[in-house]
C-alpha positions in Angstrom: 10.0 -9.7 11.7 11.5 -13.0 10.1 14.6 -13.5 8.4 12.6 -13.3 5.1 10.6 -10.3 6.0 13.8 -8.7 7.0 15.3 -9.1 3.1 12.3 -8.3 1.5 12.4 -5.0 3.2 16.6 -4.6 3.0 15.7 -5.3 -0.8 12.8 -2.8 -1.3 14.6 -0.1 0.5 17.8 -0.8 -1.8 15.6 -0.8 -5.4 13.7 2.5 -4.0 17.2 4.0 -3.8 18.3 2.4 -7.3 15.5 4.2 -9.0 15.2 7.5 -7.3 18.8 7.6 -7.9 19.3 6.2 -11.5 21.7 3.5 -10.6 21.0 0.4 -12.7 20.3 -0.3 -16.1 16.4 -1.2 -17.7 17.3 -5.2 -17.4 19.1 -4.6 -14.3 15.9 -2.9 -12.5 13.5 -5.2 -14.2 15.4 -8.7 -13.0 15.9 -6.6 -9.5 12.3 -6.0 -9.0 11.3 -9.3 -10.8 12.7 -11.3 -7.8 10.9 -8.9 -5.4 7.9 -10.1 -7.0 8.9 -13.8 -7.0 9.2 -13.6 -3.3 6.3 -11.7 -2.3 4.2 -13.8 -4.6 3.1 -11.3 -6.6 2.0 -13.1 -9.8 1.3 -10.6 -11.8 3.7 -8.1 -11.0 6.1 -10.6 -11.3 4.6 -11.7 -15.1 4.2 -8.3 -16.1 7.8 -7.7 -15.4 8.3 -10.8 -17.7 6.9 -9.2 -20.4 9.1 -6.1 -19.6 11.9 -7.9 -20.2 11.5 -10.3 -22.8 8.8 -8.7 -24.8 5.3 -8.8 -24.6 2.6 -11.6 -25.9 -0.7 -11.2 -26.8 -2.2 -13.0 -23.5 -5.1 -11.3 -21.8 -2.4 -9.9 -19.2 -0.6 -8.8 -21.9 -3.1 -6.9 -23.1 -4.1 -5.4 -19.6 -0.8 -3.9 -19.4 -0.3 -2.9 -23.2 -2.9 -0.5 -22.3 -1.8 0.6 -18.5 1.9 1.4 -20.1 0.2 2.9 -23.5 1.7 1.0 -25.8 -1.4 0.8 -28.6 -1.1 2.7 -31.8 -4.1 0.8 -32.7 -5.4 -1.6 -30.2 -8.4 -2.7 -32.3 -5.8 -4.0 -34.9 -3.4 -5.4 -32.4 -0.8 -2.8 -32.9 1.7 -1.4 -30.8 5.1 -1.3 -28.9 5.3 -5.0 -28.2 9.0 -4.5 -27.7 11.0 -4.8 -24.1 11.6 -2.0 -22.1 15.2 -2.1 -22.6 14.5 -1.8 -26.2 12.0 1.7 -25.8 15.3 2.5 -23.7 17.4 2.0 -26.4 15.0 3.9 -29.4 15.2 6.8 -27.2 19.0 7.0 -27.1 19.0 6.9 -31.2 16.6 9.0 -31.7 18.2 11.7 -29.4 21.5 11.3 -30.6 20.0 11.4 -34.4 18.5 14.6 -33.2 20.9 16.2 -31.7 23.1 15.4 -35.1 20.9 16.6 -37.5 20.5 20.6 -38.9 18.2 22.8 -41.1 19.7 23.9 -44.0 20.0 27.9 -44.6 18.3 28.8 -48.2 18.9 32.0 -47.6 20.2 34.0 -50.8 21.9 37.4 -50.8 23.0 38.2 -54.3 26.4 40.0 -55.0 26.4 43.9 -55.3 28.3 42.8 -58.4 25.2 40.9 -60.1 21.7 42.0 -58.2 20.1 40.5 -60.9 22.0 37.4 -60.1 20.1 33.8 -61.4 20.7 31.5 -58.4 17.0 29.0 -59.4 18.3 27.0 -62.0 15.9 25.5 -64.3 12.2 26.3 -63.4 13.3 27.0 -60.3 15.3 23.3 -59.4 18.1 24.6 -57.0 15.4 26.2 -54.4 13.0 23.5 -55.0 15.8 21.0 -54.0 17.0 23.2 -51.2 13.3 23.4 -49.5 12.5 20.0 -50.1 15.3 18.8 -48.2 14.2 21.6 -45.7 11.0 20.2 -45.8 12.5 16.8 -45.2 14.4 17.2 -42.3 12.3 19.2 -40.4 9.3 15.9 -41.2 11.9 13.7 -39.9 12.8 16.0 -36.6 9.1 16.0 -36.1 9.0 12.1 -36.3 11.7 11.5 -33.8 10.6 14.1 -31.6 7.4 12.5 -31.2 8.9 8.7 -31.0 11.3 10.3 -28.4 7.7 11.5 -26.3 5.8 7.8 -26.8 8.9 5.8 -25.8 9.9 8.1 -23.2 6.0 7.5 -21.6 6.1 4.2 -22.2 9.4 4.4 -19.7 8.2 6.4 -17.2 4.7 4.3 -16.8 6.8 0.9 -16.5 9.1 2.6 -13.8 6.5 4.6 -11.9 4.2 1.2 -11.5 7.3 -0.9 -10.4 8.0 2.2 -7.7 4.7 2.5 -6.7 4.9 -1.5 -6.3 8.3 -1.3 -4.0 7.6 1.4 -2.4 4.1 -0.2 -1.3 6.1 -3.2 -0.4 8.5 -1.2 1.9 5.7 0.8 3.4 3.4 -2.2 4.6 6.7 -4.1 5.9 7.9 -0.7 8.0 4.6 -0.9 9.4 4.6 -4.2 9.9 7.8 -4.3 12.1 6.3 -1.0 14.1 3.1 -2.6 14.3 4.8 -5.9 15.5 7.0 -4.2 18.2 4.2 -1.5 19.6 1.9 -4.8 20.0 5.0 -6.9 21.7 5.8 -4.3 24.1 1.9 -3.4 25.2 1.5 -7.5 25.1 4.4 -7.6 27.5 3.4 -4.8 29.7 -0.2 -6.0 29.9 0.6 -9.9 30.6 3.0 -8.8 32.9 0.1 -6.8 34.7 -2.4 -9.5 34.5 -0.8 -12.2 35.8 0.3 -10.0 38.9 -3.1 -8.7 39.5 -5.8 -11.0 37.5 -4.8 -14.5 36.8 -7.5 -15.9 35.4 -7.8 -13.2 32.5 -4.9 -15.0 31.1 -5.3 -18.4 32.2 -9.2 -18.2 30.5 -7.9 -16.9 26.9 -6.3 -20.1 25.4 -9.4 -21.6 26.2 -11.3 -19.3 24.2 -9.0 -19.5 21.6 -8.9 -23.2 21.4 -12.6 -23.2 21.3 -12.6 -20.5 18.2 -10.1 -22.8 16.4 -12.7 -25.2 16.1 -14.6 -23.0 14.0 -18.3 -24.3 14.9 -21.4 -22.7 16.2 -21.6 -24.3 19.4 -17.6 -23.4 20.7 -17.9 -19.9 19.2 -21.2 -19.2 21.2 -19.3 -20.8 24.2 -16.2 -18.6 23.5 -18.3 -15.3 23.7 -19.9 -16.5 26.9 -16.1 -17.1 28.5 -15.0 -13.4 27.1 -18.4 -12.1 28.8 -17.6 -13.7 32.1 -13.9 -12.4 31.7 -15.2 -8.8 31.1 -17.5 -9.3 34.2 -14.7 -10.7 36.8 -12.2 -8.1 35.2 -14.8 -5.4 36.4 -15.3 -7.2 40.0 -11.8 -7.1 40.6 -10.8 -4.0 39.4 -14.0 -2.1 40.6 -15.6 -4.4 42.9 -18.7 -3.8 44.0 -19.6 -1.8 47.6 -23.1 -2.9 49.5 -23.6 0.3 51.2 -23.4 2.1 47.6 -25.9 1.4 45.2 -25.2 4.9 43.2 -22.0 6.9 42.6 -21.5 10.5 40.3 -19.9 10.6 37.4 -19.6 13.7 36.1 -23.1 15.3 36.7 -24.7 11.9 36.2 -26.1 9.8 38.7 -25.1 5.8 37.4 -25.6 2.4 39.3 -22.8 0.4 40.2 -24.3 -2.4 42.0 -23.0 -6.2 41.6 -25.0 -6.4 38.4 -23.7 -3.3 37.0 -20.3 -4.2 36.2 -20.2 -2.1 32.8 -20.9 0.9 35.2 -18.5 0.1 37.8 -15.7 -0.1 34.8 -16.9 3.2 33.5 -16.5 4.7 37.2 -12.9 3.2 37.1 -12.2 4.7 34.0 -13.5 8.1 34.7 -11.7 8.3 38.0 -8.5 7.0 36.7 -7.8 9.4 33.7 -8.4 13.1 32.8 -9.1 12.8 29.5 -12.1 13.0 27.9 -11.2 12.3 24.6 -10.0 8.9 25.9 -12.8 8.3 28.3 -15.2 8.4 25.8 -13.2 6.6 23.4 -12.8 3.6 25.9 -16.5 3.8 27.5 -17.7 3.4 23.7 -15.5 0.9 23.1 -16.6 -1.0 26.3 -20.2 -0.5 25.3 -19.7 -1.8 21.5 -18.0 -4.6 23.4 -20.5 -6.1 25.6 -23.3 -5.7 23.0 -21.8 -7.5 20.7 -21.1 -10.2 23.7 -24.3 -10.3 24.6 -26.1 -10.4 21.0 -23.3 -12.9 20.2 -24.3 -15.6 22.2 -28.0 -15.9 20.2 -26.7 -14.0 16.6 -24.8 -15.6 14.3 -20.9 -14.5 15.1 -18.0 -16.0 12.3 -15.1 -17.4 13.5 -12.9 -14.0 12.8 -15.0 -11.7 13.8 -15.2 -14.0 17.3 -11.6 -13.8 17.4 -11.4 -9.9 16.4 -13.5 -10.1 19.8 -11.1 -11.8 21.6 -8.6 -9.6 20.5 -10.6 -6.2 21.4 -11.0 -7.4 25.0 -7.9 -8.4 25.5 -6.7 -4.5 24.0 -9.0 -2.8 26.4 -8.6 -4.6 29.4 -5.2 -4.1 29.5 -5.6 -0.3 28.4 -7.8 -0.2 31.4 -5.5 -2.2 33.6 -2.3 0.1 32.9 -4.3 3.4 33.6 
């Protein structure tokens, strides 16, 4: 992994950890993960979180993601939370701080054992009817801030669960990357090391194949798949060579051929004498078939260039699995 791979992943790692544990402000996490974005090259990501910071516009991305972090109150009339993130952040601290500040009044009347038939509602009535319509009042404006306190506090948690779900994406496909990269180096090492002890001319025959793919035309590619044919064929002669006086061998209750011609045979023979596995025999004897048929056709079918090279790349997997059995 390069030097660049290696920061993108220190820096994903270190903005999973910042969220999951609360540790930087809105802006802070939005400018964090906005350089993630800038270099990974994720446009959008990287505009969206723009618009996070600074406020939305009505652009057709800006749009998109008015409605993936539901910030419409009426999208037909262009209406909505167009306001940063760090400003939803901030309505939701007021409002809860208003809320926890404000109280019901209690209009609750016990008259004195003195006076039972005490007079406590004023003129028609004007001291309750100014005690419930405050009542009434307060308890409207709980209901409006606990329901601003629900929008803004899912407009939050959409914008943060995306930018995780981005980073922790990131993260993921770099870890496997590096595995990937260091499985593959180590099997690439064992297997070169193998081939050039024991067959040579495997090795010495794939940069010319992949010199000829590079040129990306009909003719090379057809000549390509020929070479990895021929490769497939000599690997089988020298790791399963052919015996005159035995035209037929067993393999497990089947009578197969394993003449000079038969070199996908004489393989399979290899194979089945080599491991105990059936799993894995089948695996590779399917493989090995899918192979050469797609060899063969090649040469007369229209192959790409990539899929030619995804060829290349196949044989040079299984011959080695083969080889190191």
């Amino acid at each position: 992994m390069d030097n660049k791979n290696t920061y993108i992943l220190e820096l994903s790692k270190e903005l999973l950890d910042d969220i999951e544990l609360s540790r930087l402000s809105i802006e802070q996490l939005l400018l964090k993960s906005s350089r993630l974005a800038r270099l990974t090259s994720e446009d959008e990501i990287h505009d969206w979180l723009l618009y996070e910071l600074r406020g939305y516009q009505n652009t057709e991305l800006g749009r998109k993601y008015m409605s993936l972090m539901n910030r419409w109150t009426d999208k037909e009339k262009g209406s909505g939370y167009w306001i940063p993130l760090s400003a939803v952040d901030a309505y939701i601290s007021a409002n809860e701080i208003e809320l926890s500040k404000m109280s019901i009044p209690n209009v609750n009347f016990s008259p004195s054992s003195s006076n039972p038939h005490e007079n406590v509602t004023g003129i028609r009535g004007a001291n309750v009817s100014m005690i419930v319509g405050t009542q009434s009042q307060i308890l409207n404006r709980i209901n409006i801030l606990k329901n601003e306190i629900i929008t803004f506090k899912s407009i939050r948690g959409r914008a943060i669960s995306k930018i995780h779900e981005y980073i922790s994406n990131m993260y993921h496909t770099l870890v496997f990357s590096g595995y990937s990269e260091t499985i593959f180096e180590k099997f690439k090492h064992e297997v070169d090391s193998f081939l050039l002890k024991n067959f040579p001319e495997v090795l010495e025959k794939i940069p010319n194949v992949y010199d000829r793919l590079s040129e990306d035309n009909e003719e090379s590619i057809s000549q390509a798949l020929t070479t990895l044919r021929r490769i497939l064929t000599s690997f089988s002669d020298k790791i399963e060579p052919a015996i005159e006086s035995i035209s037929e061998v067993e393999i497990e209750g089947e009578k197969i051929k394993v003449g000079k011609e038969n070199y996908l045979n004489r393989l399979n023979y290899f194979i089945s004498k080599k491991t105990n596995s059936t799993s894995r025999k089948q695996r590779l004897k399917q493989n090995l078939r899918n192979l050469n048929e797609k060899l063969s056709a090649g040469v007369h079918d229209i192959v790409t260039s990539s899929e030619a090279k995804a060829l290349l790349l196949n044989l040079y997997v299984i011959l080695g699995e083969i080889a190191l059995l």
